[in-house]
PDB file of N, CA, C and O in Angstrom:
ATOM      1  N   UNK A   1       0.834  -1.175   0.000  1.00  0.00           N
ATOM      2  CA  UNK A   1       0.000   0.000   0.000  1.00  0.00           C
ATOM      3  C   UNK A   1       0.877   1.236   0.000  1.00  0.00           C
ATOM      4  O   UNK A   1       2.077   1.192   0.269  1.00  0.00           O
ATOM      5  N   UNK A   2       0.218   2.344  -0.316  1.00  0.00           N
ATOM      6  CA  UNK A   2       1.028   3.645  -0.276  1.00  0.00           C
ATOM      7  C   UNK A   2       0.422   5.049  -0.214  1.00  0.00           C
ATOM      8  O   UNK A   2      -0.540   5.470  -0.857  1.00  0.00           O
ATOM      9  N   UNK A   3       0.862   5.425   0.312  1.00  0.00           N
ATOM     10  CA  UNK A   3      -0.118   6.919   0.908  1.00  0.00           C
ATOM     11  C   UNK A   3      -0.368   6.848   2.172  1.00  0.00           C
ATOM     12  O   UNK A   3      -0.100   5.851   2.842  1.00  0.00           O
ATOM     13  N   UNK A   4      -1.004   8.084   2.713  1.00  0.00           N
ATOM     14  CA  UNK A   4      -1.170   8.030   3.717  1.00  0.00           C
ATOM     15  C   UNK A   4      -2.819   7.254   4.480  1.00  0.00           C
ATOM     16  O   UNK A   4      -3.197   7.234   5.651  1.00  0.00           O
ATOM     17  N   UNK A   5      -3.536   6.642   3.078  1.00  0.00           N
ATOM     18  CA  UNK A   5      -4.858   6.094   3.777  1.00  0.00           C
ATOM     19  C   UNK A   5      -4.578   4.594   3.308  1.00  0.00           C
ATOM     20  O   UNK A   5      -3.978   4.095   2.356  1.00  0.00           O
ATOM     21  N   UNK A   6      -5.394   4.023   4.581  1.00  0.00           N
ATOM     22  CA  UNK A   6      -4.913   2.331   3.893  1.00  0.00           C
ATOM     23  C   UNK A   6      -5.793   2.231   2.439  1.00  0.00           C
ATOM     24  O   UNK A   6      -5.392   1.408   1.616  1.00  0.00           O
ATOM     25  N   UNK A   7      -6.820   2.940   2.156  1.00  0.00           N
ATOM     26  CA  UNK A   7      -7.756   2.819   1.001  1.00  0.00           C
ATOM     27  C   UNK A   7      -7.029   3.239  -0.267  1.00  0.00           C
ATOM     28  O   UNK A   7      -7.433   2.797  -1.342  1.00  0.00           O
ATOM     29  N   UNK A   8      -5.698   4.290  -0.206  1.00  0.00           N
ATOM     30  CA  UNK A   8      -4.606   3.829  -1.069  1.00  0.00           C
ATOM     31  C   UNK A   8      -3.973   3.237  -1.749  1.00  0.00           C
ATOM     32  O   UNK A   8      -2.751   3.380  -1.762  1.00  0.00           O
ATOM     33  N   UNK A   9      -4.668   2.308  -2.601  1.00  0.00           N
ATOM     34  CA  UNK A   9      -3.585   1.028  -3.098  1.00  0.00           C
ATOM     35  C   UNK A   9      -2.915   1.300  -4.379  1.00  0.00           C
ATOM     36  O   UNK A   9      -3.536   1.904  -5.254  1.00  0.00           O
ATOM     37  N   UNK A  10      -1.866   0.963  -4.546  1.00  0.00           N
ATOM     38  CA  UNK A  10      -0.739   1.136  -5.826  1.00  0.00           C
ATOM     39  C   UNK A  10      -1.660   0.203  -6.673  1.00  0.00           C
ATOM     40  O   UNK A  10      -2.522  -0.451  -6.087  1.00  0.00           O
ATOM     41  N   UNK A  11      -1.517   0.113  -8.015  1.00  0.00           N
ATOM     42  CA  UNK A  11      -2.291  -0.588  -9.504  1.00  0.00           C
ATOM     43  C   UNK A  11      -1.969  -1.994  -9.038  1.00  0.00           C
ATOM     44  O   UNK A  11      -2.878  -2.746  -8.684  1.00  0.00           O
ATOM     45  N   UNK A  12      -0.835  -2.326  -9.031  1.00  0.00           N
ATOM     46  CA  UNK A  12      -0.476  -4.073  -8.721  1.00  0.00           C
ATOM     47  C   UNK A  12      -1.045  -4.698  -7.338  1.00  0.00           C
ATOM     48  O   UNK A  12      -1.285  -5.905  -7.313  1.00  0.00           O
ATOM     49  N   UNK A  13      -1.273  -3.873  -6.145  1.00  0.00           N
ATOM     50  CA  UNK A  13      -2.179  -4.444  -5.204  1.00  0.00           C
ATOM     51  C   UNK A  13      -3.644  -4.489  -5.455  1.00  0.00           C
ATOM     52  O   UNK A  13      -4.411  -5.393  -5.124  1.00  0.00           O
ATOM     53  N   UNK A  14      -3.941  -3.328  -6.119  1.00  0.00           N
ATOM     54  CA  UNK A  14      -5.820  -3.138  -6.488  1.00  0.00           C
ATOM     55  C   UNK A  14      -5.745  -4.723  -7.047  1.00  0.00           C
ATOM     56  O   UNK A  14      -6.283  -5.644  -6.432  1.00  0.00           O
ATOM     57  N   UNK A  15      -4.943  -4.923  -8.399  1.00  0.00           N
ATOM     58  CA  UNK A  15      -5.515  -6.095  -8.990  1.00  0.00           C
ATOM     59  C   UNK A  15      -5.162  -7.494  -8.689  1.00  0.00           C
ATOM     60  O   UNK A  15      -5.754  -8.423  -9.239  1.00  0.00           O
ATOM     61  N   UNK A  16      -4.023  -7.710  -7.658  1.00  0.00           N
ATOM     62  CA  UNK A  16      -3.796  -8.727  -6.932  1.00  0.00           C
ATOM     63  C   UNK A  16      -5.126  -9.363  -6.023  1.00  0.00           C
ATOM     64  O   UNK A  16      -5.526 -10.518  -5.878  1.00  0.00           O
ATOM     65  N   UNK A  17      -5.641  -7.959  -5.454  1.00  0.00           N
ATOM     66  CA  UNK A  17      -6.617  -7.726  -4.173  1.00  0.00           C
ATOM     67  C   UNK A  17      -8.337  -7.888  -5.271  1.00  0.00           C
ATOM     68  O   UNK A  17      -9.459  -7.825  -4.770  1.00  0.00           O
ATOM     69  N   UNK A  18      -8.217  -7.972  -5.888  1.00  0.00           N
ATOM     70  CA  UNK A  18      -9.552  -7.813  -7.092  1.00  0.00           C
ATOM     71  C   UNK A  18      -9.188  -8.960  -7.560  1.00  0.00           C
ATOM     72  O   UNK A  18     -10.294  -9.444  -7.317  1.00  0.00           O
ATOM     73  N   UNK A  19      -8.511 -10.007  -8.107  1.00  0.00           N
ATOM     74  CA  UNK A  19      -8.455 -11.572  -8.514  1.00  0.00           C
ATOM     75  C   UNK A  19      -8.667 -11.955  -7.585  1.00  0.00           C
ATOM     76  O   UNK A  19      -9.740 -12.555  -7.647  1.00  0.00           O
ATOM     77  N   UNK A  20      -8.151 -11.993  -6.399  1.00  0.00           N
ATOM     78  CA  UNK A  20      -8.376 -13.233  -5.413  1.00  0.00           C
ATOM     79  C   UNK A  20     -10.436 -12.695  -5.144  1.00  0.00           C
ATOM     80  O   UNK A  20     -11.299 -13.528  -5.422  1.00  0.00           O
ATOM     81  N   UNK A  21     -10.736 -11.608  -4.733  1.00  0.00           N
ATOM     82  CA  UNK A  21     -12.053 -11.327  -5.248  1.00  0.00           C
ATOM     83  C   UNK A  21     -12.644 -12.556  -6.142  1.00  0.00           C
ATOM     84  O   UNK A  21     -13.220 -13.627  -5.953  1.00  0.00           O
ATOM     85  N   UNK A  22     -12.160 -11.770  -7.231  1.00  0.00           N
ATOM     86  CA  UNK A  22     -12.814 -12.537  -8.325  1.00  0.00           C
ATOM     87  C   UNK A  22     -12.726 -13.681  -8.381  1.00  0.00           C
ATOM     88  O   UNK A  22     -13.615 -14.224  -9.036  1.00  0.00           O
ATOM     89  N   UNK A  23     -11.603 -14.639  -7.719  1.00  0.00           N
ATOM     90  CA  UNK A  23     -11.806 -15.785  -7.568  1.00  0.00           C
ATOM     91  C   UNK A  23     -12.532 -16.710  -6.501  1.00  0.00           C
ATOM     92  O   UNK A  23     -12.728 -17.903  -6.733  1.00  0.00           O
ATOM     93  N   UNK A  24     -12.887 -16.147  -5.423  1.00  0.00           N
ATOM     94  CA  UNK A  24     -13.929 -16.410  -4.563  1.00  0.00           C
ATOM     95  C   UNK A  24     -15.186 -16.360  -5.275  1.00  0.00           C
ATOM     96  O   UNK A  24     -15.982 -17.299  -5.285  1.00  0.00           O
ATOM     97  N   UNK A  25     -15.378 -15.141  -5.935  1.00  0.00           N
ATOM     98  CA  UNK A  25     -16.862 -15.561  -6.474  1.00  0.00           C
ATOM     99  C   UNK A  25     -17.069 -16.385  -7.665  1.00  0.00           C
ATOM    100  O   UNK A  25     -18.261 -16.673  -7.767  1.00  0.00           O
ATOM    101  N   UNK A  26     -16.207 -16.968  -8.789  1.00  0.00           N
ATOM    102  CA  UNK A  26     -16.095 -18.073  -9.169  1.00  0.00           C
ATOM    103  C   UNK A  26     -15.949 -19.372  -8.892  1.00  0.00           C
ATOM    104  O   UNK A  26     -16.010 -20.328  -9.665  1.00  0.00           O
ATOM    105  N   UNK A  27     -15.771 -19.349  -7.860  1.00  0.00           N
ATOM    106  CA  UNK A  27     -15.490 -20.792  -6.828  1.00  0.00           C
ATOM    107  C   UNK A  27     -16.636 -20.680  -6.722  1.00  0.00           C
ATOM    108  O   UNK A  27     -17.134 -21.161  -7.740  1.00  0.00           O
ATOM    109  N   UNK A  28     -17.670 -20.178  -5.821  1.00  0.00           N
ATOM    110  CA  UNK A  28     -18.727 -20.000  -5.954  1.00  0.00           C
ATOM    111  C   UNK A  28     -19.636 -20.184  -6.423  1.00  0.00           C
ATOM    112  O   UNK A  28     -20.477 -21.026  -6.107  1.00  0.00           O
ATOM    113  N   UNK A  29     -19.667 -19.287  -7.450  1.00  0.00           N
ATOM    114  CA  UNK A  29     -20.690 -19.694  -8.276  1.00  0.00           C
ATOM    115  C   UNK A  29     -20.080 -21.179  -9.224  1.00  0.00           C
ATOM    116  O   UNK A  29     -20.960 -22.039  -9.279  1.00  0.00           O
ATOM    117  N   UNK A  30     -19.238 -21.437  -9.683  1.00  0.00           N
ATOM    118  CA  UNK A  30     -18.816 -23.214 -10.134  1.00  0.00           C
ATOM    119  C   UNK A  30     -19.241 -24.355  -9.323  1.00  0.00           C
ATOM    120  O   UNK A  30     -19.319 -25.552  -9.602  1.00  0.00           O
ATOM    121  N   UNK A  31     -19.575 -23.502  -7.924  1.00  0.00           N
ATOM    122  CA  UNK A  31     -19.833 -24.805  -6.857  1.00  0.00           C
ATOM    123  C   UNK A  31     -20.831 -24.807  -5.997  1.00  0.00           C
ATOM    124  O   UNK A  31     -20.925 -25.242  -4.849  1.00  0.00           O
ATOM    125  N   UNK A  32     -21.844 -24.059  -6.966  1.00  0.00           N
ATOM    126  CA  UNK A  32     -23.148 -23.534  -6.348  1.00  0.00           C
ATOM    127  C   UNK A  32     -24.094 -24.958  -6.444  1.00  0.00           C
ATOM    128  O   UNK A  32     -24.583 -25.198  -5.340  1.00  0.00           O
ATOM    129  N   UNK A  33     -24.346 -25.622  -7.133  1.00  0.00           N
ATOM    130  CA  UNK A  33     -24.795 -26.874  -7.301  1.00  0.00           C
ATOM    131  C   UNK A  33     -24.502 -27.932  -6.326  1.00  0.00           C
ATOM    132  O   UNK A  33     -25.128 -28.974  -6.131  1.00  0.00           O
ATOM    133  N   UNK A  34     -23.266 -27.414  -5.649  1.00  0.00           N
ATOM    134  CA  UNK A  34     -22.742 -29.127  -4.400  1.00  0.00           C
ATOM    135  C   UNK A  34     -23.016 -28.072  -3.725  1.00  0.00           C
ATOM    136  O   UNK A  34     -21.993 -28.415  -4.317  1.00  0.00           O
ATOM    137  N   UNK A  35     -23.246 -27.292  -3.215  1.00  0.00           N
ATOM    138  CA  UNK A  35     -23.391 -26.543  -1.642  1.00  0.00           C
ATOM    139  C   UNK A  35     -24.601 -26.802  -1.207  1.00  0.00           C
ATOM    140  O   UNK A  35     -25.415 -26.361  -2.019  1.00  0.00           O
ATOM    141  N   UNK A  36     -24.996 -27.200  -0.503  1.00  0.00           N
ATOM    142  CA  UNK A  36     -26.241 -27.291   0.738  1.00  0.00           C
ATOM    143  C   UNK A  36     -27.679 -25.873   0.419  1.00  0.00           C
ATOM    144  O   UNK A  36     -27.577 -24.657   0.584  1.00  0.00           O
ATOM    145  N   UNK A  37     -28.699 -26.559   0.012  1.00  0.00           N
ATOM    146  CA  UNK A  37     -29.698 -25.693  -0.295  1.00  0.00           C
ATOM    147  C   UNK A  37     -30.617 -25.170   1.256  1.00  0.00           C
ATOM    148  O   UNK A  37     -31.194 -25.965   1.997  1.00  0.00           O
ATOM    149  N   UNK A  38     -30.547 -23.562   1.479  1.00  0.00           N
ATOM    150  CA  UNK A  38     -30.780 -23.166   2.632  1.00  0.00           C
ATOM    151  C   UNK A  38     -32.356 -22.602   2.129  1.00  0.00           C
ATOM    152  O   UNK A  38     -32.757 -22.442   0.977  1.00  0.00           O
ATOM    153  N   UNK A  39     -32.980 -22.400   3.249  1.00  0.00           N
ATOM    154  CA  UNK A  39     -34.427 -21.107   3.045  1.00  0.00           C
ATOM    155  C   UNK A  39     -33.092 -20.106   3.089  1.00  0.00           C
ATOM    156  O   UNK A  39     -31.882 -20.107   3.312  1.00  0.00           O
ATOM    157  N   UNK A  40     -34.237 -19.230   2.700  1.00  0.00           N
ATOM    158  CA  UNK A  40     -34.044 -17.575   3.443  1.00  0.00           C
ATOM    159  C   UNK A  40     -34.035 -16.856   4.945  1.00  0.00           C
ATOM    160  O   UNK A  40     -34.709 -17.177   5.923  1.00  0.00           O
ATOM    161  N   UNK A  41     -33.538 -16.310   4.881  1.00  0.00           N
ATOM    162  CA  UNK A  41     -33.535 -16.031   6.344  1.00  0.00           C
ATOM    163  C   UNK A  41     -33.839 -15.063   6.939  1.00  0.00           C
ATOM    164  O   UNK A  41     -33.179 -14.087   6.583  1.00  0.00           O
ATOM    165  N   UNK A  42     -34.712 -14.821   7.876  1.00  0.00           N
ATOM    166  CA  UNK A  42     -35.360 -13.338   7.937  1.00  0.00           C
ATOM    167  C   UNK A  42     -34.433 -12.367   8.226  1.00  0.00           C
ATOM    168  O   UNK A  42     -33.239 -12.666   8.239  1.00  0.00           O
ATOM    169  N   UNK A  43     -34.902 -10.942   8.525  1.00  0.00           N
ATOM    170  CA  UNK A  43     -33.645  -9.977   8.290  1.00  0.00           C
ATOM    171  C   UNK A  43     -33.207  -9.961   9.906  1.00  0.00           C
ATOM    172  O   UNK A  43     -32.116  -9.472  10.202  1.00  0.00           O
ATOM    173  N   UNK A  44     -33.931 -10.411  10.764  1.00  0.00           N
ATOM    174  CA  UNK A  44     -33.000 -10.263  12.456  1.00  0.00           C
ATOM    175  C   UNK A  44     -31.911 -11.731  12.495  1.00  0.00           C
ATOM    176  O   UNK A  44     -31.093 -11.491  13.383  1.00  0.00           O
ATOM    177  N   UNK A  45     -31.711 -12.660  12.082  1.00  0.00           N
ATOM    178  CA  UNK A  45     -30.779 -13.204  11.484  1.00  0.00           C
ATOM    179  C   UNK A  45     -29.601 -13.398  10.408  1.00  0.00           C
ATOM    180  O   UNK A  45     -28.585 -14.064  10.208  1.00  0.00           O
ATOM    181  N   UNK A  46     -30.357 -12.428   9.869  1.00  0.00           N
ATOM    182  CA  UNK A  46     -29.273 -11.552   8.944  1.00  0.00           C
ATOM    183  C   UNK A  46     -28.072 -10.413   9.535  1.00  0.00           C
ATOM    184  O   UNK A  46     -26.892 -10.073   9.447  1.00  0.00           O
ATOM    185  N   UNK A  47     -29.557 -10.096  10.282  1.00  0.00           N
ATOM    186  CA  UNK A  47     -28.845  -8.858  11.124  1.00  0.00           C
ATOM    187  C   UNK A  47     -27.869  -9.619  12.021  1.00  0.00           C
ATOM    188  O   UNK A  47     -26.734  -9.187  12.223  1.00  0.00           O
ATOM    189  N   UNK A  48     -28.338 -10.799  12.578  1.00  0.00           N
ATOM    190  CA  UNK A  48     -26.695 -10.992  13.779  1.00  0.00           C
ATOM    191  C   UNK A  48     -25.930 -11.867  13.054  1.00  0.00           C
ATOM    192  O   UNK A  48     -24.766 -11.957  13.443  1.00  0.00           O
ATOM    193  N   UNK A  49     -26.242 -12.533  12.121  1.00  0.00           N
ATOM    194  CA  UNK A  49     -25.057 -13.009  11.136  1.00  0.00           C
ATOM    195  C   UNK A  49     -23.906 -11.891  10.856  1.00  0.00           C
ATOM    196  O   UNK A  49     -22.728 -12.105  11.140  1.00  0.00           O
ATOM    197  N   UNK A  50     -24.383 -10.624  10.244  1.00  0.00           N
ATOM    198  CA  UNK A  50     -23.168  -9.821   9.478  1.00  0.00           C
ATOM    199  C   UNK A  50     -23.559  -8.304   9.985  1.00  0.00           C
ATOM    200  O   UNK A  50     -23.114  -7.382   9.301  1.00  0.00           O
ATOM    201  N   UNK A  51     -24.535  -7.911  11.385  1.00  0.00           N
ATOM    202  CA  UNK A  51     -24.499  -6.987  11.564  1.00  0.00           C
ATOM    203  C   UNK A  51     -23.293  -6.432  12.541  1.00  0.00           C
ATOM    204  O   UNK A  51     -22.318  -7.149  12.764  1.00  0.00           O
ATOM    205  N   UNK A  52     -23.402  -5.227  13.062  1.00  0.00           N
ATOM    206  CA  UNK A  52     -22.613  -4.548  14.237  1.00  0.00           C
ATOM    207  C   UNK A  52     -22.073  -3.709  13.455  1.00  0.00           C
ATOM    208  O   UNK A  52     -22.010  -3.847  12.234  1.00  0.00           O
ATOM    209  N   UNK A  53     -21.483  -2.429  14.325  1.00  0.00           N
ATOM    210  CA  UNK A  53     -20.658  -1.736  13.503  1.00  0.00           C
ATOM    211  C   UNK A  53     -19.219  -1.980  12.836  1.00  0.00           C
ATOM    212  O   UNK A  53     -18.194  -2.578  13.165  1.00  0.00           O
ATOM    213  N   UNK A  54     -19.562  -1.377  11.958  1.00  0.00           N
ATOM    214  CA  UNK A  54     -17.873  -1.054  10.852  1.00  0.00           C
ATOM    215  C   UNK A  54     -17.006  -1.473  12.003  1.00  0.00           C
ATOM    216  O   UNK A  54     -17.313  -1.538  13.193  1.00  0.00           O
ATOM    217  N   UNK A  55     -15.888  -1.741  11.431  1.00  0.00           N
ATOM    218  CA  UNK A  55     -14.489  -1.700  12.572  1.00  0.00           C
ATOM    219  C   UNK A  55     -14.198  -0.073  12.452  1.00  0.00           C
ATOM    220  O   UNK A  55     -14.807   0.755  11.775  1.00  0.00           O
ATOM    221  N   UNK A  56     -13.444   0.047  13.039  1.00  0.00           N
ATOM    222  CA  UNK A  56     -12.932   1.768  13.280  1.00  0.00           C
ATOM    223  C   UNK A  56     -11.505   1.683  12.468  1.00  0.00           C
ATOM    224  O   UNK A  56     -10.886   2.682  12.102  1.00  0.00           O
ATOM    225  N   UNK A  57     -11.120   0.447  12.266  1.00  0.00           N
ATOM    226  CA  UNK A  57      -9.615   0.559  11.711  1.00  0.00           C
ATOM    227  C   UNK A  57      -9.473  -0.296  10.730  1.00  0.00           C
ATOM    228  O   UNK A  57     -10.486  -0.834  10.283  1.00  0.00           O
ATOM    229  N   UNK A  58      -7.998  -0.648  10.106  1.00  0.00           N
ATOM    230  CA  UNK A  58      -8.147  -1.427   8.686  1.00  0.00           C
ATOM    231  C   UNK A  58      -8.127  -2.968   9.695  1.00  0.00           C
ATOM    232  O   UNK A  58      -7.760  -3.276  10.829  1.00  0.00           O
ATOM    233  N   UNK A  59      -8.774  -3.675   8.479  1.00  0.00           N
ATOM    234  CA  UNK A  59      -9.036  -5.055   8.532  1.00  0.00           C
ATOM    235  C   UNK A  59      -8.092  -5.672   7.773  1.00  0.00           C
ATOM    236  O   UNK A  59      -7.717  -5.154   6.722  1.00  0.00           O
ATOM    237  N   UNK A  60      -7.488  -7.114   8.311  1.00  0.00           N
ATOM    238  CA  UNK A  60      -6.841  -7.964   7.256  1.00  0.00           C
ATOM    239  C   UNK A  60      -7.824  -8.580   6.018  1.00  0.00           C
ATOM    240  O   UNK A  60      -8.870  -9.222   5.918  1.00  0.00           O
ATOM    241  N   UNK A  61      -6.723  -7.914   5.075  1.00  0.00           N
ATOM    242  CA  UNK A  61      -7.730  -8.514   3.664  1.00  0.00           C
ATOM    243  C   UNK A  61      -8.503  -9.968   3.796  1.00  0.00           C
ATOM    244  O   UNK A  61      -9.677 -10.228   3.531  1.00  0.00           O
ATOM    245  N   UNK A  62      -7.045 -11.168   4.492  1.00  0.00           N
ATOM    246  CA  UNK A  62      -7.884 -12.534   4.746  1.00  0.00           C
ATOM    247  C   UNK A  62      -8.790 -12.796   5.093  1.00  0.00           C
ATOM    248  O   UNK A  62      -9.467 -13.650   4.520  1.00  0.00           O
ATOM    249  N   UNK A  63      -9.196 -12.148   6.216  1.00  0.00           N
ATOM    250  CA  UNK A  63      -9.879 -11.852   7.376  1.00  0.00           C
ATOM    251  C   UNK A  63     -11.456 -11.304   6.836  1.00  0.00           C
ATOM    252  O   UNK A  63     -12.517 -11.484   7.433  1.00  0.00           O
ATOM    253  N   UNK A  64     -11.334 -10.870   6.047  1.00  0.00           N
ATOM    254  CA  UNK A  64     -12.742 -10.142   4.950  1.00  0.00           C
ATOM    255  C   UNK A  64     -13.251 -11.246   4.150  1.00  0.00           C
ATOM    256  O   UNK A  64     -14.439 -11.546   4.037  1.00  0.00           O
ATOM    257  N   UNK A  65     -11.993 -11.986   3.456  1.00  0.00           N
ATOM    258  CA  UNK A  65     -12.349 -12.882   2.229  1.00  0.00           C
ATOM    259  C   UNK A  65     -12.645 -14.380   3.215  1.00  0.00           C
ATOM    260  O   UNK A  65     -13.008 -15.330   2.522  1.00  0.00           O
ATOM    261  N   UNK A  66     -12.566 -14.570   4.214  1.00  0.00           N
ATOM    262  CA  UNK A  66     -12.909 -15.072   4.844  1.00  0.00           C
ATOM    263  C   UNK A  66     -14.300 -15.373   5.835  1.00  0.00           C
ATOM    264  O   UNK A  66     -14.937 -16.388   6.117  1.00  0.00           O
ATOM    265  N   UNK A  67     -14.397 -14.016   6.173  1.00  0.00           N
ATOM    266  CA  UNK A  67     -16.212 -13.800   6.360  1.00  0.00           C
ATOM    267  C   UNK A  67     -16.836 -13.646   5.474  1.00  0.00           C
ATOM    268  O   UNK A  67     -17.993 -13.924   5.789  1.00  0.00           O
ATOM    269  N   UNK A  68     -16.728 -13.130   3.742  1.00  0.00           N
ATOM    270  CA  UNK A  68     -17.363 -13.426   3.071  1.00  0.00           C
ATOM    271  C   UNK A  68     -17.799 -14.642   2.989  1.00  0.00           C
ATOM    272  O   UNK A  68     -18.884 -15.064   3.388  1.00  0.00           O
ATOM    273  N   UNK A  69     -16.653 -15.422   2.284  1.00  0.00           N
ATOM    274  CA  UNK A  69     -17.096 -17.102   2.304  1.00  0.00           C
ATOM    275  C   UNK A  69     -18.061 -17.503   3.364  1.00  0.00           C
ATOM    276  O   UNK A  69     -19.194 -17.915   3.118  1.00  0.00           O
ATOM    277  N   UNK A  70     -17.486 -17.343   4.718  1.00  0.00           N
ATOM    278  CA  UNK A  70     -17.858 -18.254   5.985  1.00  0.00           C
ATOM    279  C   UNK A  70     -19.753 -17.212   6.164  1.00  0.00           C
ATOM    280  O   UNK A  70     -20.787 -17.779   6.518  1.00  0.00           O
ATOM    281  N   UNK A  71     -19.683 -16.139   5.907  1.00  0.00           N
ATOM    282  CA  UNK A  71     -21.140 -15.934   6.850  1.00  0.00           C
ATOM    283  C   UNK A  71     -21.708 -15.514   5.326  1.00  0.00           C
ATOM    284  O   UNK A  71     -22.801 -16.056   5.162  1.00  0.00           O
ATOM    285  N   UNK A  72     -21.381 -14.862   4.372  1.00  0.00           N
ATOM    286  CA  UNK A  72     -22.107 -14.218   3.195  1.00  0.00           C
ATOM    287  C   UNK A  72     -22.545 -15.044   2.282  1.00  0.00           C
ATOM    288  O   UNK A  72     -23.739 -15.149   2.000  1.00  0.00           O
ATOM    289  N   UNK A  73     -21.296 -15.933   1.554  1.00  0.00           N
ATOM    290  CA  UNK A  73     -22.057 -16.596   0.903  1.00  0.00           C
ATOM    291  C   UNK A  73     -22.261 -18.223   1.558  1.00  0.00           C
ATOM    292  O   UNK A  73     -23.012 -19.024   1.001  1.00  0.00           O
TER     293      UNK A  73
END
């Protein structure tokens, strides 16, 4: 990263940080067929699945692409 905000990223991290992205949601969707078919879920379970506030500070990228997987999709 570079600058003074972590939201700063040089061209070769944006798109390092945007494939692995993009490759989570291709995994995904390629492997939407073997994953476990859920209902829906009302929104106060939604809400304590992925609610609370923002963090106040930067997050590890893993750490994101990781609760995506694990609580989002």
């Amino acid at each position: 990263m570079s600058g003074g905000s972590p939201l700063d990223l040089d061209l070769p991290t944006m798109r390092r940080l945007g494939h692995r992205v993009a490759d989570l949601v291709a995994e995904h969707h390629a492997t939407i067929r073997d994953q476990p078919a859920s209902a829906s879920i009302s929104r106060t379970e939604a809400k304590a699945l992925i609610g609370g506030p923002a963090p106040e500070g930067p997050a590890d990228f893993d750490e994101l692409l990781t609760f995506l997987r694990e609580r989002v999709f």
